[in-house]
TORGU-533416 format. One line per 8 residues: number of its first residue (from 1); for each residue x, y, z of C-alpha. Coordinates in steps of 0.1 Angstrom, whole numbers, plus 5000, padded with zeros to 4 digits. Layout:
BEGIN
NUM	X Y Z | ... $
END
This chain:
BEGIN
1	5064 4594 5056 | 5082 4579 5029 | 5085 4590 4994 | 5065 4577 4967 | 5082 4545 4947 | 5096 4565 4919 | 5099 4601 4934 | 5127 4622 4938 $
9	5145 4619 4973 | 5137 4655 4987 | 5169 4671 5003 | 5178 4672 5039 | 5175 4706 5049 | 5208 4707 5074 | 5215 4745 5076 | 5184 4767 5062 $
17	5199 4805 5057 | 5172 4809 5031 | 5138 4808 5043 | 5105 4815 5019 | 5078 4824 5034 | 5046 4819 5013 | 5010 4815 5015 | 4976 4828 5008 $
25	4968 4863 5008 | 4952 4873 5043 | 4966 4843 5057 | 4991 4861 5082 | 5026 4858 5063 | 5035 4893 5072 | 5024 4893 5107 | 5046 4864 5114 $
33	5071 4875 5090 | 5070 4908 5116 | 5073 4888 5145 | 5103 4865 5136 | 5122 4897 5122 | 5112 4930 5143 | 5106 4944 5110 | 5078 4968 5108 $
41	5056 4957 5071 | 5025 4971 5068 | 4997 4947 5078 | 4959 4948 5072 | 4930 4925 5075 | 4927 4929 5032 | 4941 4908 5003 | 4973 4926 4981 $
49	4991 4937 5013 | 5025 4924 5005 | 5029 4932 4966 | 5068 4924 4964 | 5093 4906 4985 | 5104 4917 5015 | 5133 4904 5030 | 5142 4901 5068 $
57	5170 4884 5092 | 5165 4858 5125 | 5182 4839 5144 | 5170 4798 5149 | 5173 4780 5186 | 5208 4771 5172 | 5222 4809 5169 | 5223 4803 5131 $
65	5217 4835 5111 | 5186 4830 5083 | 5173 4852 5055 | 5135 4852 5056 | 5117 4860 5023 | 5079 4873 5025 | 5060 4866 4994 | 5031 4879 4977 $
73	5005 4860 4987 | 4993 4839 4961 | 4965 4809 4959 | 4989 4784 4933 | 5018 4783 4916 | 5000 4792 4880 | 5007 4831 4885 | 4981 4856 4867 $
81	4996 4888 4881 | 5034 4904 4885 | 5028 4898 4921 | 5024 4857 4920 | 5050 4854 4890 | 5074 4868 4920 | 5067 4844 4944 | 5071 4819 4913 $
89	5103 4827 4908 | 5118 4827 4942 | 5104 4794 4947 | 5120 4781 4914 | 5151 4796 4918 | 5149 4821 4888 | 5159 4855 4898 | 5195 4863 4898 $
97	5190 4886 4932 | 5175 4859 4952 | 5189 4823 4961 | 5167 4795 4957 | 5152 4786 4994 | 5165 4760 5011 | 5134 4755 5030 | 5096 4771 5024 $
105	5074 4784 5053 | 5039 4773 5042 | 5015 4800 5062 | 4979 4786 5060 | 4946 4802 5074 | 4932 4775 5097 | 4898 4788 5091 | 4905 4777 5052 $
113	4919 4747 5058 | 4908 4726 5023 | 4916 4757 5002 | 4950 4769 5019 | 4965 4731 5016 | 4961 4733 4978 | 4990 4758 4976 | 5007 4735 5003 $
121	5003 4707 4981 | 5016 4722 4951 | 5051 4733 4970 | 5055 4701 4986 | 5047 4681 4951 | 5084 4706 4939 | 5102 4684 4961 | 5107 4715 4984 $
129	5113 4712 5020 | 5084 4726 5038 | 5068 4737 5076 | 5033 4744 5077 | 5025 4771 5102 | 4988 4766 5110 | 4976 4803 5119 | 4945 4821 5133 $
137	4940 4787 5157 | 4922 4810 5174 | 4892 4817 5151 | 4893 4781 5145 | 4889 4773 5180 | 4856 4802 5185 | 4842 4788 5154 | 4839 4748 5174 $
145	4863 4733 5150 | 4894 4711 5160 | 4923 4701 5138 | 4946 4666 5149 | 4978 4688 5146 | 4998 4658 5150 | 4979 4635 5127 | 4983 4666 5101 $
153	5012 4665 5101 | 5020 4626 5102 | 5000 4627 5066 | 5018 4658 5049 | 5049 4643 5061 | 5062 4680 5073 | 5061 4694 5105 | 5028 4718 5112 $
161	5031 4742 5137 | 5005 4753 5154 | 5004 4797 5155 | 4985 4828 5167 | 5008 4852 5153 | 4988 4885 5159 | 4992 4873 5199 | 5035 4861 5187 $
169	5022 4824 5204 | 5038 4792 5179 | 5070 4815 5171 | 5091 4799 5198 | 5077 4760 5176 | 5082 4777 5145 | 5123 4785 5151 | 5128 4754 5168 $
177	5114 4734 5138 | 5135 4754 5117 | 5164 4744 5133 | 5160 4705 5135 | 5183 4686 5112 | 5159 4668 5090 | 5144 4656 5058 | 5106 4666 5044 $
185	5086 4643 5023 | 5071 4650 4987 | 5042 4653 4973 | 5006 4643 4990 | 4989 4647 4955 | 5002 4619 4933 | 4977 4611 4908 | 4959 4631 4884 $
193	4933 4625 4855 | 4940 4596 4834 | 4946 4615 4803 | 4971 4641 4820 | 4991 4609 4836 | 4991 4599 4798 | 5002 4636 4785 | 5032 4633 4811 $
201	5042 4598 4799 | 5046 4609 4770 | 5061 4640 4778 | 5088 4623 4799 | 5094 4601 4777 | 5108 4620 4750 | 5131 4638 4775 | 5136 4610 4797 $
209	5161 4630 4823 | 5130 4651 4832 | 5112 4614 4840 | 5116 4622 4876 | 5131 4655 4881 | 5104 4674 4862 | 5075 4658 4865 | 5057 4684 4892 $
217	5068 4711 4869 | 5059 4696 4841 | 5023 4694 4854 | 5021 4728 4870 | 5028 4740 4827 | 5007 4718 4813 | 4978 4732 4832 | 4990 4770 4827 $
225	4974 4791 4808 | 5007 4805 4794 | 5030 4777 4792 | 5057 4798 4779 | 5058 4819 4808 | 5060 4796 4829 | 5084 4775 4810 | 5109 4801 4815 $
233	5104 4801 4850 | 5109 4770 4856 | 5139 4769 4829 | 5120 4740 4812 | 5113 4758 4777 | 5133 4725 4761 | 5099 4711 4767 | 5076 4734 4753 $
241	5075 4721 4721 | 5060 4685 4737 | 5039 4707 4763 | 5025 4723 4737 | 5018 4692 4715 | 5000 4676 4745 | 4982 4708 4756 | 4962 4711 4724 $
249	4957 4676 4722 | 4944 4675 4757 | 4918 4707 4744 | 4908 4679 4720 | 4898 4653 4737 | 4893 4662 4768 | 4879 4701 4771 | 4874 4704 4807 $
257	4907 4687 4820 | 4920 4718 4839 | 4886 4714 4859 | 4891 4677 4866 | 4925 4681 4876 | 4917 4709 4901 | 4888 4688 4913 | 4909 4657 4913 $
265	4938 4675 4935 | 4908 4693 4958 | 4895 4655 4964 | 4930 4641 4975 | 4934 4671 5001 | 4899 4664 5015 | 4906 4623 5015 | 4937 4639 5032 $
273	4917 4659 5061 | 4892 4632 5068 | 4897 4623 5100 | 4921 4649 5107 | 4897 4679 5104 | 4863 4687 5123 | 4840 4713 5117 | 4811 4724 5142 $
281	4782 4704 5141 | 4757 4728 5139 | 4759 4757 5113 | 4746 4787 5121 | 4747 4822 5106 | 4779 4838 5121 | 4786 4874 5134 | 4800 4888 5100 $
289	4771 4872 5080 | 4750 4889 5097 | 4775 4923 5098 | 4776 4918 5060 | 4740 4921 5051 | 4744 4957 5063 | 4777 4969 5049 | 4773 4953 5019 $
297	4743 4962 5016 | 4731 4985 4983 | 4720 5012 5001 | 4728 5012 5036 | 4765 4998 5030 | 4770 5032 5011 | 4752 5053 5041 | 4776 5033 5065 $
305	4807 5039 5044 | 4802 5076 5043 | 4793 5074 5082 | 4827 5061 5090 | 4845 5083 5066 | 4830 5114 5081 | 4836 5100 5116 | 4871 5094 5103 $
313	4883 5131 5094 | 4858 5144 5122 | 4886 5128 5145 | 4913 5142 5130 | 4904 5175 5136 | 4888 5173 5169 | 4915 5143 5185 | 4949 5157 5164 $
321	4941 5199 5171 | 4950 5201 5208 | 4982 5178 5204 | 4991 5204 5172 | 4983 5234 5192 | 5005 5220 5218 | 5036 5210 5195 | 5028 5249 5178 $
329	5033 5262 5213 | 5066 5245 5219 | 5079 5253 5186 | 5068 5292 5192 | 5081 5291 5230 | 5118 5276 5210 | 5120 5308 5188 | 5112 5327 5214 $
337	5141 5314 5235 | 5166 5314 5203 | 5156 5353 5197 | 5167 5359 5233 | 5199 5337 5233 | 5214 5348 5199 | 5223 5383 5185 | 5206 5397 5152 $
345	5219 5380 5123 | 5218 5355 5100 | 5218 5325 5123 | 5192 5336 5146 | 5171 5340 5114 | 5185 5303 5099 | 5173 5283 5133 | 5138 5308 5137 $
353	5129 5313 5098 | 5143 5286 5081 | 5143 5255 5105 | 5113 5263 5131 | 5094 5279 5101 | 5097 5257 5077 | 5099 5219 5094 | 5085 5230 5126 $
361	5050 5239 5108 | 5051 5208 5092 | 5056 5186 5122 | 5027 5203 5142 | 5002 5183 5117 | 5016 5150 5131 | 4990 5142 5152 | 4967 5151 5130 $
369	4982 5125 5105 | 4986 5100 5135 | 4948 5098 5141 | 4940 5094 5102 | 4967 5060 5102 | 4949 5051 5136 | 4916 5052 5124 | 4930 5035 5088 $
377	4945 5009 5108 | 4914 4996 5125 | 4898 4994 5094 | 4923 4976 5075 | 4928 4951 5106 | 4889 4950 5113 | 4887 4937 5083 | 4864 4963 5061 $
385	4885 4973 5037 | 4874 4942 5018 | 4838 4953 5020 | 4846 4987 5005 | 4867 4972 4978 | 4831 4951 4974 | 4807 4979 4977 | 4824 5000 4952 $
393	4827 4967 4924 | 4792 4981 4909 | 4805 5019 4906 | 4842 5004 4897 | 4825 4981 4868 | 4808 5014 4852 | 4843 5031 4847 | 4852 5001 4831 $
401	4875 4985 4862 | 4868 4955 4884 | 4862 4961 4921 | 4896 4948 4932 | 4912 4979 4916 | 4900 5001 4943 | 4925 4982 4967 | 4951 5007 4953 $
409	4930 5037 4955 | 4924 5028 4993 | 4962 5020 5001 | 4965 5056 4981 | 4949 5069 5005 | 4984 5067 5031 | 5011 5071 5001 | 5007 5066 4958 $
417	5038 5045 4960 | 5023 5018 4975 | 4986 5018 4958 | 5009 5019 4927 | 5026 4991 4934 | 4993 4971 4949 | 4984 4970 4914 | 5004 4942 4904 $
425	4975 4924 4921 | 4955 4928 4888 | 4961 4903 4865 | 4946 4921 4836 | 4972 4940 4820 | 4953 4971 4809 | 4936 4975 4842 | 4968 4979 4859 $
433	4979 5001 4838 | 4947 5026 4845 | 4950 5020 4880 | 4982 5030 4883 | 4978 5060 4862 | 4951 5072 4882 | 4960 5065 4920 | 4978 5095 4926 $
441	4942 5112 4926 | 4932 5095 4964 | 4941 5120 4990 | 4977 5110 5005 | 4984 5118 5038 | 5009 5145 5024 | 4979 5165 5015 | 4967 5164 5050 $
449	4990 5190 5063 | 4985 5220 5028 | 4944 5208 5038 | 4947 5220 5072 | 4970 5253 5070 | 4941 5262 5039 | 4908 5257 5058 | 4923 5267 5091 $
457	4928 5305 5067 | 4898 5299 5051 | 4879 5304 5086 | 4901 5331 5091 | 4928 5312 5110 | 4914 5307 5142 | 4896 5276 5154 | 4866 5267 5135 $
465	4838 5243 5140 | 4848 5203 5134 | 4822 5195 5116 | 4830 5218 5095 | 4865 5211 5081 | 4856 5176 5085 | 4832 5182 5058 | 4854 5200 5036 $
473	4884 5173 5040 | 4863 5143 5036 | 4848 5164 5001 | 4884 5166 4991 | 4891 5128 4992 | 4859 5125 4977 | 4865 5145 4947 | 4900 5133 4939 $
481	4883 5095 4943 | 4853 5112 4917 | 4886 5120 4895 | 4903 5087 4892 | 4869 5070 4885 | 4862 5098 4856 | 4898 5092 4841 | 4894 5055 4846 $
489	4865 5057 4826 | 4884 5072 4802 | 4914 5058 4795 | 4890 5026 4798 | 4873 5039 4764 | 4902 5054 4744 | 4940 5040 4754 | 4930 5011 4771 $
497	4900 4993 4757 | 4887 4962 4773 | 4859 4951 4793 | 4866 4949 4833 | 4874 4914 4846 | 4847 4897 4875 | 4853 4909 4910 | 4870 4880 4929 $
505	4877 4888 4962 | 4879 4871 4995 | 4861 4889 5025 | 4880 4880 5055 | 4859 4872 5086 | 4857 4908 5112 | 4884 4904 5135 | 4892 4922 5168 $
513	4919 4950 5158 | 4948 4943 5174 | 4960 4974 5190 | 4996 4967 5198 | 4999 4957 5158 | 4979 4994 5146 | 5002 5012 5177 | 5035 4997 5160 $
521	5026 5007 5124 | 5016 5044 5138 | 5050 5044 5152 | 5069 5034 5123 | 5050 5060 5105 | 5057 5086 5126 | 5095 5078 5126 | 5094 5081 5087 $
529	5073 5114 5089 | 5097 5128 5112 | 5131 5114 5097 | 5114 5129 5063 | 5108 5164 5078 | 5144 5161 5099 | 5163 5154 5067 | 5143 5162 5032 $
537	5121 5190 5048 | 5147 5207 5073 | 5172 5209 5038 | 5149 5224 5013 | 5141 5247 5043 | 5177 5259 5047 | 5184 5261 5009 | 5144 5284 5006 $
545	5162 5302 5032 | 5194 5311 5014 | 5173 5325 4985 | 5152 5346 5007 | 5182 5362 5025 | 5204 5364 4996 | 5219 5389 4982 | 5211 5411 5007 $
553	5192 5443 5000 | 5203 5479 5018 | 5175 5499 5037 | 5145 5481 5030 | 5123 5459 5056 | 5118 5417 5051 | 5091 5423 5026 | 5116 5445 5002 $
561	5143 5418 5012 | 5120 5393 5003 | 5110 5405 4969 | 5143 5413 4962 | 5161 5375 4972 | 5170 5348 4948 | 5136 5333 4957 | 5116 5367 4951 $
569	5134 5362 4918 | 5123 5330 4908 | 5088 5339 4920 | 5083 5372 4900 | 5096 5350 4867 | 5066 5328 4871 | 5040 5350 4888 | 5025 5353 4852 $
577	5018 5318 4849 | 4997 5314 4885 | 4987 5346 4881 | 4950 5337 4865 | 4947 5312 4897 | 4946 5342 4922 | 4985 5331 4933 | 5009 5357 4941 $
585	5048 5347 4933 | 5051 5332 4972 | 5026 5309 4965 | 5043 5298 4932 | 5076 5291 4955 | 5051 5267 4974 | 5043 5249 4944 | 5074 5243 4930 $
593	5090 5228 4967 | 5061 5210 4963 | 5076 5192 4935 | 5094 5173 4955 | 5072 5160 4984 | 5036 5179 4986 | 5040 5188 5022 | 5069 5209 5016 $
601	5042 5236 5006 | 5038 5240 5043 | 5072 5244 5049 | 5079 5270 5026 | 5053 5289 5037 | 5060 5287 5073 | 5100 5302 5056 | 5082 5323 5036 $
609	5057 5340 5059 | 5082 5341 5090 | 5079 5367 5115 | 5046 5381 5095 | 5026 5405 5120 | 4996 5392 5129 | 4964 5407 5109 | 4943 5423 5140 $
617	4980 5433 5156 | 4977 5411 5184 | 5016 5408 5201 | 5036 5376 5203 | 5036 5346 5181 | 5018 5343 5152 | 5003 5311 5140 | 5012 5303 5098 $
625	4977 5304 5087 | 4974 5338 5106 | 5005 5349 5092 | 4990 5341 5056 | 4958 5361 5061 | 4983 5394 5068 | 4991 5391 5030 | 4986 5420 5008 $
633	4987 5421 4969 | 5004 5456 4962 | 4972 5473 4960 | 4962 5462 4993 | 4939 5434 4984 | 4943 5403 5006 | 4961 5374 4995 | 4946 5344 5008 $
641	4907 5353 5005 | 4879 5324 5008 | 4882 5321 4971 | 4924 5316 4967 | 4923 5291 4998 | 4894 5268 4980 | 4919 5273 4945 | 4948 5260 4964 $
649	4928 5232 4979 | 4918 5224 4943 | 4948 5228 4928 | 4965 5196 4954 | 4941 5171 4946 | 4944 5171 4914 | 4983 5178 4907 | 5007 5151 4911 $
657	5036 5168 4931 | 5056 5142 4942 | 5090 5132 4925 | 5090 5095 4939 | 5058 5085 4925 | 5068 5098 4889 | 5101 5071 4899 | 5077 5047 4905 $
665	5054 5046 4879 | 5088 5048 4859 | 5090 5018 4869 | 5064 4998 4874 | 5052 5006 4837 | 5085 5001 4827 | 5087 5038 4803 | 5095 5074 4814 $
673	5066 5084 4789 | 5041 5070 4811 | 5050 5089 4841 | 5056 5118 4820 | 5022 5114 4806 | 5006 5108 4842 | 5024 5144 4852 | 5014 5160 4822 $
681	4977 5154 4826 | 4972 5155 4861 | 4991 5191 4862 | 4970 5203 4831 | 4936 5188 4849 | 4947 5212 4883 | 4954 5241 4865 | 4923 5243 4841 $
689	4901 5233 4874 | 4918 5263 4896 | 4913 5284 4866 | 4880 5277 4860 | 4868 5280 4899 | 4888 5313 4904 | 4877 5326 4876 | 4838 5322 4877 $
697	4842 5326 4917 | 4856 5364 4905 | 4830 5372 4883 | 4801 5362 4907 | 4814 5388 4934 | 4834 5359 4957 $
END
């Protein structure tokens, strides 16, 4: 396809090292951004997955080396939220970390054809070398529909690859296009309104270099809603003062010319499809309409989300306890061996107390943890995240925040860092900012592990019914969800005043969960979980171990040599503190290690609490919660009753305890006072809540 008379020649894209891969959100960028890299993204069947760029490497069909970028997903190039100004400005060229691309990877849901080319159209009206990959063909294919791949791509004048990237089918296309020597047309939308055509005349012709060269950007200003944003962008503030001038007079005379423009462009693409693009003849209600009146449904959507929530944590315990009791028994059959192999000394007690205790009792809850992402992952790639982000829009709306904030709560749900950073999906300012502060409250899957060890002693450390600590798990996440909504609502009412923006949110069609896809992120997962309890875990076990065996007390047993160590110590000077919570001083050691990463409260416990007798004096090794229920207050009052476990459960899911999410909300809000602030309050909530249960839980008899 030739360009039009009087557009820029677009360049020939002979080497591409820097590749941009951009698209709608949900429309497969990551998957195939996985695929052409071997990198390991997270990937759901929801909208906000990718919320920065993520940069991989690939080789073409030439051997050539190339950078691939994956965007936020994004449905223009007007950003209205951190995430879509950062695909902006790697498309324009504007960020000093990141080369311009010399070629853009246009990923495009098949089953949204009309609607994905408008972004299409907007890149290839920059002048920017372009491949469309056509993705889910699939779906489009069970739905009856058929696209002319070839006349597609004769009228876009770029090549359109045909994909299934779930299923890695149109990768071997994709490289091979990518490594063609060859030029791209421009733009497919090429006139607009009357009285924008005018605005740009007269725009142009005040700066007359920009008569060519600027014209696309010029019109992607003109209809932003801040032009002054996105005039910096696109380094084209030398014509604000004319945007500007044309902008209000546009207001003027013509009110609803950002509506005719849109509808103007959304013509051109479907004069553009006509012919190329057919849809099934008949029409009838599909699988996930008919899937959506239930779990969307007022009532019974909330009956079936609690269903699969209970069904969820039931699995955990009943599929992830005989894995754990296995990994126990190998850790417990290692000690054994090292106590047999190595004299009495310091060493023996190092690899026994310190390593096996600490890391080894946190690595037992990896199956456990392994289930919970298994059962996350179908529902992200099922699709029904989306729906829960829906059903909750009514209950989101009374704390004052739109239903698309409770993305971030739900990605919470695996690590804070990541809901935090999925709220640069809001485009509201002050909703971010709430979100952010209150996403630490969803349960992590740090938590999992200090849940366990504390209901498996609440029960008296032996194995309890399912149903049971299901129950009491899936309260837990319930109640720290019931405390980001109260503090939503708020900080929605005092710091951040403003009324909640409408819920707009796509709900992707149900898809088949693609196990290899849910079996690769469980893996990465467990690599991280076990490269964090091999490096972070296993060191801040040695060092508890130096303070418990030094200095080294004469005569006395491990108790006296406990309360007498560097970390007795430390733990006596704050005993007064945790005191009024029921906690004794090794507890308060558990909490502070907890600082830094909240499963490292099982880990010093396991250091803590090594070689404990068990409680009913049964001979050889002696599980940690069993070992915690042999605890005796000096008086000879148990430790861990009923009532201390439920404090302690208390007490984690309310309190932040985790030094990289205070880093992150550092930056993401851009001010130290914020995640000061965030740590403040969430610390003060946890202690007056333990206080308050212990206390009235003591003076009714418990």
């Amino acid at each position: 396809m030739k360009p039009a008379p009087g557009a820029r020649e677009p360049p020939r894209l002979a080497v591409p090292k820097n590749i941009a891969l951009v698209g709608n959100p949900n429309s497969g960028k990551t998957t195939i951004f996985n695929a052409l890299t071997g990198l390991r993204q997270k990937v759901a069947n929801y909208p906000g997955v990718t919320i920065e760029k993520k940069i991989g490497f690939f080789f073409d069909l030439h051997g050539r080396k190339c950078q691939l970028i994956d965007l936020p997903g994004t449905y223009s190039l007007l950003p209205s939220a951190p995430d879509e100004e950062i695909t902006c400005e790697v498309l324009f060229g504007a960020r000093p970390d990141t080369p311009a691309p010399d070629a853009v990877i246009c990923v495009i849901d098949a089953t949204h054809l009309e609607r994905s080319l408008y972004l299409v159209a907007q890149v290839l009206d920059l002048g920017l070398p372009a491949i469309v990959a056509l993705n889910m063909m699939d779906l489009l294919e069970e739905g009856g529909s058929h696209v002319d791949v070839a006349a597609l791509s004769a009228r876009l004048g770029c090549p359109v690859i045909p994909c299934q990237a779930s299923k890695r089918k149109g990768l071997t296309e994709l490289r091979a296009a990518l490594s063609l020597q060859t030029s791209w047309a421009g733009p497919i939308c090429r006139r607009l309104p009357e009285a924008v055509e005018e605005a740009l005349s007269r725009i142009t012709a005040d700066f007359p270099e920009a008569k060519v060269e600027r014209r696309a950007l010029c019109s992607l200003v003109l209809g932003a809603p801040d032009p002054r944003r996105l005039a910096e962008l696109l380094a084209v503030t030398h014509l604000l003062p004319s945007l500007e001038r044309e902008q209000q007079r546009l207001e003027k005379e013509l009110p609803d010319w950002r509506q005719q423009t849109i509808a103007m462009r959304q013509g051109q693409i479907r004069a553009l499809l006509a012919g190329v693009f057919r849809e099934p003849r008949v029409m009838t209600g599909s699988a996930t309409d008919w899937l959506d009146r239930w779990v969307t449904h007022p009532f019974w959507g909330w009956v079936i989300f609690l269903g699969i929530m209970g069904a969820m944590f039931l699995a955990v315990f009943q599929m992830g306890a005989g894995p754990k009791d296995a990994i126990n028994g190998l850790f417990s059959a290692l000690a054994a061996k090292i106590d047999k192999l190595l004299p009495a000394g310091d060493l023996r007690d190092l690899l026994t107390h310190g390593v096996i205790g600490g890391a080894g009792n946190v690595i037992v809850f990896l199956p456990q943890i392994l289930v919970l992402f298994f059962f996350l992952g179908l529902l992200e790639e099922s699709g029904y995240m989306a729906r829960a982000a829906f059903l909750m829009d009514k209950l989101m709306s009374r704390v004052g925040l739109q239903g698309r904030a409770f993305i971030p709560l739900l990605a919470s749900h695996a690590c804070a860092i990541p809901g935090i950073l999925s709220a640069r999906t809001l485009s509201d300012p002050r909703d971010r900012m709430v979100t952010i502060l209150v996403a630490p409250f969803a349960s992590c899957s740090a938590r999992l592990p200090v849940y366990v060890l504390m209901i498996a002693a609440f029960f008296g450390g032996g194995r309890s019914a399912g149903i049971a600590e299901a129950g009491i798990v899936m309260a837990l996440y319930l109640l720290g969800l019931a405390a980001a909504f109260g503090f939503a609502w708020i900080f929605k009412r005092s710091l951040f005043r403003g009324r909640p923006a409408p819920l707009v949110l796509e709900l992707p069609p149900y898809r088949r969960p693609s196990l290899r896809v849910i079996a690769t992120q469980m893996l990465f997962r467990a690599g991280a979980f076990l490269r964090r309890a091999g490096t972070t875990i296993v060191a801040i076990s040695v060092i508890l171990w130096w303070l418990t065996a030094y200095p080294k007390t004469t005569g006395g047993d491990r108790a006296a040599q406990l309360a007498g160590s560097f970390a007795g110590q430390i733990g006596h000077w704050i005993e007064p503190v945790i005191r009024p919570l029921g906690f004794n001083w090794k507890i308060g050691i558990g909490l502070l290690s907890a600082q830094a990463a909240r499963e490292n409260f099982v880990s010093t416990m396991g250091v803590l609490y090594a070689g404990q007798p068990d409680p009913e004096g049964k001979a050889g090794p002696v599980s940690l919660s069993r070992a915690l229920l042999a605890d005796r207050w000096p008086d000879g009052r148990p430790v861990f009753t009923p009532l201390v476990c439920v404090t302690i459960l208390l007490f984690f899911v309310f309190s932040l305890q985790c030094v990289s999410t205070v880093v992150t909300v550092r930056r993401e809000t851009g001010s130290w006072r914020w995640a000061f602030f965030q740590f403040g309050y969430m610390t003060l909530f946890a202690y007056t809540i333990s206080l308050a249960v212990y206390q009235a839980g003591r003076a009714f008899g418990f």
